[in-house]
N, CA, C and O atoms as a Tinker XYZ file with bonds, in Angstrom:
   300  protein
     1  N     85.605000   90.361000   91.609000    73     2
     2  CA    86.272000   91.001000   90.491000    64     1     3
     3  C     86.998000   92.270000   90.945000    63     2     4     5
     4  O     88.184000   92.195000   90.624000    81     3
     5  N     86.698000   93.412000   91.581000    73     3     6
     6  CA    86.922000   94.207000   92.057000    64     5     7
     7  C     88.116000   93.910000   93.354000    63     6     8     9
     8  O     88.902000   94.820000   93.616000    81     7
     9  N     88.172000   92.876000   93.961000    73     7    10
    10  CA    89.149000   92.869000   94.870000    64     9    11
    11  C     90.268000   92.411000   94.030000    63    10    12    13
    12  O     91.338000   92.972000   94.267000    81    11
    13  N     90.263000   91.369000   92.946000    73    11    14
    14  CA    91.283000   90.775000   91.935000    64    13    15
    15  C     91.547000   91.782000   91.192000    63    14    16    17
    16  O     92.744000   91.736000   90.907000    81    15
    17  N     90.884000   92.955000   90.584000    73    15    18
    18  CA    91.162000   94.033000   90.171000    64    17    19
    19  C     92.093000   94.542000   91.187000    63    18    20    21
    20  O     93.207000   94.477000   90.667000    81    19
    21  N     92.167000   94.892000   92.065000    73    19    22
    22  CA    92.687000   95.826000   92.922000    64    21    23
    23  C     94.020000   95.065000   93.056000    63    22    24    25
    24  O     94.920000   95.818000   92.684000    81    23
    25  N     94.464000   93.955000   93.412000    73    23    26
    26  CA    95.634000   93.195000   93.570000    64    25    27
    27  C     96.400000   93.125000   92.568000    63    26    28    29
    28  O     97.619000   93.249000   92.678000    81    27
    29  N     95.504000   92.815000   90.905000    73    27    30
    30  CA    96.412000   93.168000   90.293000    64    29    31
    31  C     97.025000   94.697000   90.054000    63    30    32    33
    32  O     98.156000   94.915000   89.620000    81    31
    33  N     96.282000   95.470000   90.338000    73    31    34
    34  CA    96.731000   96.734000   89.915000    64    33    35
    35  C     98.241000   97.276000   90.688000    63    34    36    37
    36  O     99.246000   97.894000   90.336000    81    35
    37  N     97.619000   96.515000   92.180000    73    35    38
    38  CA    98.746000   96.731000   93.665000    64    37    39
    39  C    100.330000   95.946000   93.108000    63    38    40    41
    40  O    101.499000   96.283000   93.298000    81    39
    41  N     99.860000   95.049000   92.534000    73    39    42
    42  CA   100.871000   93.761000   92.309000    64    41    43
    43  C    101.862000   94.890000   91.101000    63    42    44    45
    44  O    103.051000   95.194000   91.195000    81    43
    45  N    101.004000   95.250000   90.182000    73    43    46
    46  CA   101.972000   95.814000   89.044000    64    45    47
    47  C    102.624000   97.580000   89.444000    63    46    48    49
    48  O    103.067000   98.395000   88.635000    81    47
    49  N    102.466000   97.742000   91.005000    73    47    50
    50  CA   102.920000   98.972000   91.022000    64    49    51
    51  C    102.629000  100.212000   90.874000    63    50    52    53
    52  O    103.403000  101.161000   90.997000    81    51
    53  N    101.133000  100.248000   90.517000    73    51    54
    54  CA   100.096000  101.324000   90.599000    64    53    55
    55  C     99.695000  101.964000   91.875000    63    54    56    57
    56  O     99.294000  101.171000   92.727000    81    55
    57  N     99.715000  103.363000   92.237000    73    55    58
    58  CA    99.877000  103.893000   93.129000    64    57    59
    59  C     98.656000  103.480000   93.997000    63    58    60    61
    60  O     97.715000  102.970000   93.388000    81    59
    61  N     98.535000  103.658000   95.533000    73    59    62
    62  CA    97.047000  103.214000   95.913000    64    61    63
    63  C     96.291000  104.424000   95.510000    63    62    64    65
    64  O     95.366000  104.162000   94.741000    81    63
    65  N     96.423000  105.650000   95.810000    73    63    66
    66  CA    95.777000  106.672000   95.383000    64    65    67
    67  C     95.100000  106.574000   94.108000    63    66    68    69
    68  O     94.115000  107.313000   94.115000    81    67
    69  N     95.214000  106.067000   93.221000    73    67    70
    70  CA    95.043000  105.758000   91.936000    64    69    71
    71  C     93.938000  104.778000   91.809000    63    70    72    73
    72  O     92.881000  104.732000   91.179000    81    71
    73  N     94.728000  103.820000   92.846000    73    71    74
    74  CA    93.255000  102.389000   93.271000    64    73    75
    75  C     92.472000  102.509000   94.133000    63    74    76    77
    76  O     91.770000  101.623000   94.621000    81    75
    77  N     92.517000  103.703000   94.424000    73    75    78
    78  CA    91.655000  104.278000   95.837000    64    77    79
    79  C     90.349000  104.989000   94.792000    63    78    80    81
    80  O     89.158000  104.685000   94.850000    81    79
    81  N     90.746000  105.624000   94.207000    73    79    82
    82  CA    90.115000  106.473000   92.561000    64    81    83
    83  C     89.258000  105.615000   91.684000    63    82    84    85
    84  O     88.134000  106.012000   91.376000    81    83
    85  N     89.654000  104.620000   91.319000    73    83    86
    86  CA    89.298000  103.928000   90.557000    64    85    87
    87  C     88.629000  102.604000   90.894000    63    86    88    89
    88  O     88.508000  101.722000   90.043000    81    87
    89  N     88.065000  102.433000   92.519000    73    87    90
    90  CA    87.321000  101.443000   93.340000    64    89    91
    91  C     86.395000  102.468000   93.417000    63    90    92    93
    92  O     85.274000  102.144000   93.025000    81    91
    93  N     86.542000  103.775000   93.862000    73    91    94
    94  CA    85.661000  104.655000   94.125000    64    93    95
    95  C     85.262000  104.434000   95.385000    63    94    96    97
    96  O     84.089000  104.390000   95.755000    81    95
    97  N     86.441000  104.260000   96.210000    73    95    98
    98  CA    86.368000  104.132000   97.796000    64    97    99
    99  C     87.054000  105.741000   98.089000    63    98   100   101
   100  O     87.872000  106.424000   97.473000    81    99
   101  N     86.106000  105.975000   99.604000    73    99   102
   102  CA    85.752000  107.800000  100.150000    64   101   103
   103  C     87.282000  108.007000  100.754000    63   102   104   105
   104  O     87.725000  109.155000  100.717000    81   103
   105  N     88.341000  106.667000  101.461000    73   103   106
   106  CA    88.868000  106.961000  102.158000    64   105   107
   107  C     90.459000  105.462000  101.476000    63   106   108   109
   108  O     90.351000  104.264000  101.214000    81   107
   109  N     91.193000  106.031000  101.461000    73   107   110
   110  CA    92.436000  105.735000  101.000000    64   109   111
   111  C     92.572000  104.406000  102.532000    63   110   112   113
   112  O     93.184000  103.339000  102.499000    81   111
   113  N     92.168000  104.702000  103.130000    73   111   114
   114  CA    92.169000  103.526000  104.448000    64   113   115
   115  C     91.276000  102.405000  103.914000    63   114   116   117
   116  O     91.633000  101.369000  104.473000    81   115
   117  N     90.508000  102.227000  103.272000    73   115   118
   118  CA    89.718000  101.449000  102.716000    64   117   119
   119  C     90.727000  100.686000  101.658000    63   118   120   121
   120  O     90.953000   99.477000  101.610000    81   119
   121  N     91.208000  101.607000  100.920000    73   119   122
   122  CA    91.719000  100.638000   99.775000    64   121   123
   123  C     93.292000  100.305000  100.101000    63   122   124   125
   124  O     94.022000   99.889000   99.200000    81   123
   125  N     93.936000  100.576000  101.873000    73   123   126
   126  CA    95.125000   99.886000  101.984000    64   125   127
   127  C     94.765000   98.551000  102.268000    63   126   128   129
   128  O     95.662000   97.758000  101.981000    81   127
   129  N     93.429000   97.890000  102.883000    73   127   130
   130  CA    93.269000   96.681000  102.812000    64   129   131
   131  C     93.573000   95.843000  102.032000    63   130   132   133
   132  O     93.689000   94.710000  102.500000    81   131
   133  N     93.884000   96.073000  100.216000    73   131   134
   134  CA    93.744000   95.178000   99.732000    64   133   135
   135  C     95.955000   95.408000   99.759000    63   134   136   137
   136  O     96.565000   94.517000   99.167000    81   135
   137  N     96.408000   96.011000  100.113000    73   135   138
   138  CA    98.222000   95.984000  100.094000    64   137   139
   139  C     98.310000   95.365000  101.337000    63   138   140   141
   140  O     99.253000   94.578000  101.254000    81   139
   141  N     97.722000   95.303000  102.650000    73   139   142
   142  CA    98.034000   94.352000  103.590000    64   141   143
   143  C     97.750000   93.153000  103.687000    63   142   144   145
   144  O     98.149000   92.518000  104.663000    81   143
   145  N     96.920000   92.503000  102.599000    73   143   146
   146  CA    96.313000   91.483000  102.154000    64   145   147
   147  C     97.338000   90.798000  101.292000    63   146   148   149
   148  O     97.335000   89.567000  101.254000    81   147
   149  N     98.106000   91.403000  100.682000    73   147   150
   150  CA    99.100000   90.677000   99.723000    64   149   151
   151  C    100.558000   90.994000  100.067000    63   150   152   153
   152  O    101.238000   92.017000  100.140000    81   151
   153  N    100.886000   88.711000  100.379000    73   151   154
   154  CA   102.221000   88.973000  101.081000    64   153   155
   155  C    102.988000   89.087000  100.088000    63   154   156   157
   156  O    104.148000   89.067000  100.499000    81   155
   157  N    102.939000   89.199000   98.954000    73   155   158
   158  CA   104.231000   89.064000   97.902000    64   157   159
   159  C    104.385000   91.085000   98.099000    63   158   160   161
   160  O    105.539000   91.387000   97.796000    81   159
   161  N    103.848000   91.907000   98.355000    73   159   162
   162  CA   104.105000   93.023000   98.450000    64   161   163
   163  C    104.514000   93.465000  100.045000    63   162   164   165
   164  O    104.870000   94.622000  100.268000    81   163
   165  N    104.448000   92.624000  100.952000    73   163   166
   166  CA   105.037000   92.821000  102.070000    64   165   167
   167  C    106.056000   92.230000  101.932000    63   166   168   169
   168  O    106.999000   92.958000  102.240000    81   167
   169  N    106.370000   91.227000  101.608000    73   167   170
   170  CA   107.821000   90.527000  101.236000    64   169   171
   171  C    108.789000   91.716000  100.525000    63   170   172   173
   172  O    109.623000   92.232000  101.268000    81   171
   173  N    108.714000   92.211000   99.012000    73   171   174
   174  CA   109.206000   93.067000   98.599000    64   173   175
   175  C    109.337000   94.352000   99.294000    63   174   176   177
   176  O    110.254000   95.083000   98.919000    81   175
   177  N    108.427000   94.825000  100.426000    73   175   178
   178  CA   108.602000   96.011000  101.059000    64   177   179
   179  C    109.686000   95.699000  102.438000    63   178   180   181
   180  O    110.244000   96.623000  103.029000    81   179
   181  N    109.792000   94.814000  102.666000    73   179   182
   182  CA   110.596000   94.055000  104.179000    64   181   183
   183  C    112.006000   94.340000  103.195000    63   182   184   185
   184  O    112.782000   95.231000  103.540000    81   183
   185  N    112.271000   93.542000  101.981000    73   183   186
   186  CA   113.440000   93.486000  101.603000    64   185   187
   187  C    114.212000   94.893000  101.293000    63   186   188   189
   188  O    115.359000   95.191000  101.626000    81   187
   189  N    113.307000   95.641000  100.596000    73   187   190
   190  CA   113.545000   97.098000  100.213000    64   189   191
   191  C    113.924000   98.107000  101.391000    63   190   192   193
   192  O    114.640000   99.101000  101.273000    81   191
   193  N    113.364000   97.698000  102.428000    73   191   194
   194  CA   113.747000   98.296000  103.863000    64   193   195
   195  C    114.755000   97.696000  104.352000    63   194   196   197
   196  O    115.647000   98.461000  104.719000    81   195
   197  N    114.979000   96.416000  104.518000    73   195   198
   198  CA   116.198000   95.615000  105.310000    64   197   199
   199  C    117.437000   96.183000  104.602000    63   198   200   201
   200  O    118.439000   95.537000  104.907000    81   199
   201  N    117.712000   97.330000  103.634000    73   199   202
   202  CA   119.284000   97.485000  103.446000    64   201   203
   203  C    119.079000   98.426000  104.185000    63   202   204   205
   204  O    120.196000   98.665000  104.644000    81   203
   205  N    118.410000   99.104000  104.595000    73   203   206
   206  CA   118.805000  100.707000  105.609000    64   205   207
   207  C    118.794000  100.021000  106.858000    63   206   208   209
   208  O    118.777000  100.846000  107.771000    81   207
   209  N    118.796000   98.565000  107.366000    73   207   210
   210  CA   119.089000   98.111000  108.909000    64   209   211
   211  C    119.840000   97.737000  108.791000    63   210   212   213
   212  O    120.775000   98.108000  109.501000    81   211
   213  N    120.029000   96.796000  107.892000    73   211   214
   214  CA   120.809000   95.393000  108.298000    64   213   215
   215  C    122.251000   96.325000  107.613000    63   214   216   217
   216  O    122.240000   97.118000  106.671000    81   215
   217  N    123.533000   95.841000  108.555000    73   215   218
   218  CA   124.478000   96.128000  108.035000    64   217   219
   219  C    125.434000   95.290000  107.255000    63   218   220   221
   220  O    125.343000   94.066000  107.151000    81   219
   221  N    126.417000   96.084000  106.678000    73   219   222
   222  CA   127.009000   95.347000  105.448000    64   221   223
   223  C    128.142000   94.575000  105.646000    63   222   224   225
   224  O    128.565000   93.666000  104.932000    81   223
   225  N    128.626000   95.041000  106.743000    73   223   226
   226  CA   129.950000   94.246000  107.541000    64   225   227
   227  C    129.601000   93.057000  107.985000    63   226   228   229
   228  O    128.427000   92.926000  108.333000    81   227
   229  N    130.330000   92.134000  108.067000    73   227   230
   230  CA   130.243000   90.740000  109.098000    64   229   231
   231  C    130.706000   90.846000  110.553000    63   230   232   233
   232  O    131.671000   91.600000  110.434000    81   231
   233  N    130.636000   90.637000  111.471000    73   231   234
   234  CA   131.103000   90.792000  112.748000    64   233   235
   235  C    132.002000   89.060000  113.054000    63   234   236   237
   236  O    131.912000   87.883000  112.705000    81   235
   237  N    132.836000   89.959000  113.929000    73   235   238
   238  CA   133.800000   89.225000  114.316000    64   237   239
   239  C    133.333000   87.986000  114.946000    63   238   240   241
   240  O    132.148000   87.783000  114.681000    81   239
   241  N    133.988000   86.887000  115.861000    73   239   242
   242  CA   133.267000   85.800000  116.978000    64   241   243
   243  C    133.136000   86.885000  118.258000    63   242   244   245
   244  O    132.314000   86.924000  119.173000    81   243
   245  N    134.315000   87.774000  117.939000    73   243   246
   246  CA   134.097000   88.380000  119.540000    64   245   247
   247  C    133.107000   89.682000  119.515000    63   246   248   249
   248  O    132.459000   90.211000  120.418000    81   247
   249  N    133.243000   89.986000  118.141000    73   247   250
   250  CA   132.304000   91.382000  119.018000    64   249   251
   251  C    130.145000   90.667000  119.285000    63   250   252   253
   252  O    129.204000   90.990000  120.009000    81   251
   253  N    130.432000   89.485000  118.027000    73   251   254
   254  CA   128.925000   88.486000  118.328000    64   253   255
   255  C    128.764000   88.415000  120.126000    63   254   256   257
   256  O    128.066000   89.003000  120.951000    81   255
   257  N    129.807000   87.375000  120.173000    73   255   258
   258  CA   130.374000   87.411000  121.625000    64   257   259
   259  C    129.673000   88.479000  122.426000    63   258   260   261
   260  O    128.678000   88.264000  123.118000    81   259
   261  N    130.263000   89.636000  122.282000    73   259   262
   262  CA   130.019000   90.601000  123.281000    64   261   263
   263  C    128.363000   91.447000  122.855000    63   262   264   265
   264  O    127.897000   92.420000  123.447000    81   263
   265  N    127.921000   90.924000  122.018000    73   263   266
   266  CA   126.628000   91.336000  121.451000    64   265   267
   267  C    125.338000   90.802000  122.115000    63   266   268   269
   268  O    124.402000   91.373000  122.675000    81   267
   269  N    125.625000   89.476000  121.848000    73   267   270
   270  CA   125.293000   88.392000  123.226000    64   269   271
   271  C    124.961000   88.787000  124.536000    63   270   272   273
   272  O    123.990000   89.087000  125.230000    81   271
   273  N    126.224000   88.653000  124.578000    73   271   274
   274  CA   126.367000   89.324000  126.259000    64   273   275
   275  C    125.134000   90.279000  126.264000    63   274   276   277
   276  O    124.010000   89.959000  126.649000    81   275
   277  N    125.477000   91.405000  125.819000    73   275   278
   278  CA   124.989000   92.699000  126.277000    64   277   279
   279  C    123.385000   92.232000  126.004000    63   278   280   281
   280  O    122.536000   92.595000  126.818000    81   279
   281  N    123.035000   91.493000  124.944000    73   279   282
   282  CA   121.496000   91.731000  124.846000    64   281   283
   283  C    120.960000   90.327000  126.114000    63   282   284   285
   284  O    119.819000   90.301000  126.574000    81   283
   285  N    121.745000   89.571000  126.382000    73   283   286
   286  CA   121.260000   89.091000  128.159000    64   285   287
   287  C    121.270000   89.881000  129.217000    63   286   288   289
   288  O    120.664000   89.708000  130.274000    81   287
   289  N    122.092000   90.906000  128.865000    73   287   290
   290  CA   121.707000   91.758000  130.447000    64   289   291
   291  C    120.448000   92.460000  129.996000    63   290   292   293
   292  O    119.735000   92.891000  130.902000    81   291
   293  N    120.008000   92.671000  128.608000    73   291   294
   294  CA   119.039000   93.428000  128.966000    64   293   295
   295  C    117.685000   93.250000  128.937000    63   294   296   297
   296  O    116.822000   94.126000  128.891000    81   295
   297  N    117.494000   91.579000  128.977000    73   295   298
   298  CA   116.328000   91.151000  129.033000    64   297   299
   299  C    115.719000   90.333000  130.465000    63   298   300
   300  O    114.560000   89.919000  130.493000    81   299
């Protein structure tokens, strides 16, 4: 009950600090277990991050081309 408690709370956006409080766990490391446990919140955190990498332009054939290249020399 308490771990399904906690997922839903994680799931609807409730801070962990909050679910850290309200498990009545000593150490906030305890209650990130139950956010690394649920991939639908790693999914949403990957996507929310991938606009500050991924860029917005398309690349050419040639500069792919030369992208290529460069990441064989450096492996």
């Amino acid at each position: 009950m308490r771990h399904s408690k906690a997922m839903h709370l994680l799931q609807a956006g409730v801070n962990l600090i909050y679910i850290r409080d309200f498990l009545g766990h000593a150490s906030v490391i305890t209650t990130e277990r139950y956010a690394k446990a649920d991939s639908e919140i790693k999914r949403k955190a990957i996507e929310k991050a991938s606009h500050n990498f991924l860029p917005d332009k398309k690349y050419s054939k040639k500069e792919k081309s030369e992208m290529l290249t460069w990441l064989k020399t450096i492996i």
